[in-house]
N, C-alpha and C positions, 0 to 999 in steps of 0.2 A: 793398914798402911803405916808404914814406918812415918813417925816424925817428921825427918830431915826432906822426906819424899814429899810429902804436904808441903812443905816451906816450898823447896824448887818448885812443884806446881803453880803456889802462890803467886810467889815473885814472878814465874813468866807468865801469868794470867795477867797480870798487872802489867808488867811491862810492853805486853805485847795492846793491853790498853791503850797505854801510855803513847806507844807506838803510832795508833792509828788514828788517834785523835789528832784534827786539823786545829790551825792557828787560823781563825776568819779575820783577823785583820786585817785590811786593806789601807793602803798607803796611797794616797791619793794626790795628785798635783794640784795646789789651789783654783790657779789660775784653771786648770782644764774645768776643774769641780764647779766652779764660780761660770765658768763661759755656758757647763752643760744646764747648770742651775736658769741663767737668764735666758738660754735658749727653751726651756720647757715651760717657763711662765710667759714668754710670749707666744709659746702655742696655745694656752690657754686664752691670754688678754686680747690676742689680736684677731681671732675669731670671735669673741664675745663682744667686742666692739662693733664688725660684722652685725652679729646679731640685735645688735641695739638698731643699728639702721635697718634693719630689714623690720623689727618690731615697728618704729615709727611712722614705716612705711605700708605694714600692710595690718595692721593690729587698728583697734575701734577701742574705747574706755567712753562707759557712763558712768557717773556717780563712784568713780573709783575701781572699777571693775572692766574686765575685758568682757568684752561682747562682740557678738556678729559669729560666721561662720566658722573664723581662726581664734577664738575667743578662746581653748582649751589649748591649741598648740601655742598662742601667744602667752598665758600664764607661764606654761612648761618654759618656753624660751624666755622670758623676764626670772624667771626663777633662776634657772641656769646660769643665764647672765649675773644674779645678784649674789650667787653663792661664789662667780668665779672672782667677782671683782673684790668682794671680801674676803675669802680665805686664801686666794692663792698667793699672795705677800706675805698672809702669815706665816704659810707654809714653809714657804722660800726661806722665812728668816727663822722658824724654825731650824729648816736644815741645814742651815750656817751657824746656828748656835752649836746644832747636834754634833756638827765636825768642827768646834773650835773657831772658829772663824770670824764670830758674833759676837758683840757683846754689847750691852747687858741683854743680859736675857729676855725675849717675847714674853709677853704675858701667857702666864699657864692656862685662858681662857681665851677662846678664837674669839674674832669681834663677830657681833649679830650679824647673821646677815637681813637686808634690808628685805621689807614687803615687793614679794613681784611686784605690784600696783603702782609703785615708784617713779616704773617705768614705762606707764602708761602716756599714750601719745596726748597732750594737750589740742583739746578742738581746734583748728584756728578762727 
């Protein structure tokens, strides 16, 4: 093949690249960003609150530990509950850092989440 013939292929290989390649970024309104951001942490928190009264309600603890017949589905739900109440703020302020929004910046490390057990119902 001729030289000159190679270069024209080149370039419209390239260009035709150049072409199809998409621009992903998106341009977001704060206010909507910020409205959709506290509407999805209180689908998290406002259920898991829920769940705490239903723990308190039908959940047993001895010696630190859930027992009786909901004793496996009460851990699962204290867990739930203890991961939603600790990371989903983080989350949240993550992603208002990640869109500029935030500042200073979250800690690079999520906070612990607490022991189910935590939220074990008190005898009365």
């Amino acid at each position: 093949m001729p030289k000159k013939l190679l270069v024209v292929i080149g370039v419209l290989m390239v260009s035709t690249t150049m072409v199809n390649c998409e621009c992903n970024t998106v341009v977001r309104d704060e206010k909507v960003y910020r409205t959709e951001l506290d509407f999805m942490e209180q689908t998290a928190v406002q259920p898991a609150d829920k769940l705490v009264e239903w723990i308190k309600l039908h959940c047993k603890c001895e010696e630190g530990k859930f027992t009786g017949d909901n004793a496996a589905l009460c851990e699962k739900s204290a867990k739930l509950v203890q991961v939603i109440k600790a990371r989903v703020p983080y989350h949240k302020a993550m992603m208002l850092w990640n869109a500029d929004l935030l500042k200073p910046r979250p800690p690079k490390t999520p906070p612990e989440v607490p022991a189910a057990t935590d939220l074990c119902p008190v005898a009365p």
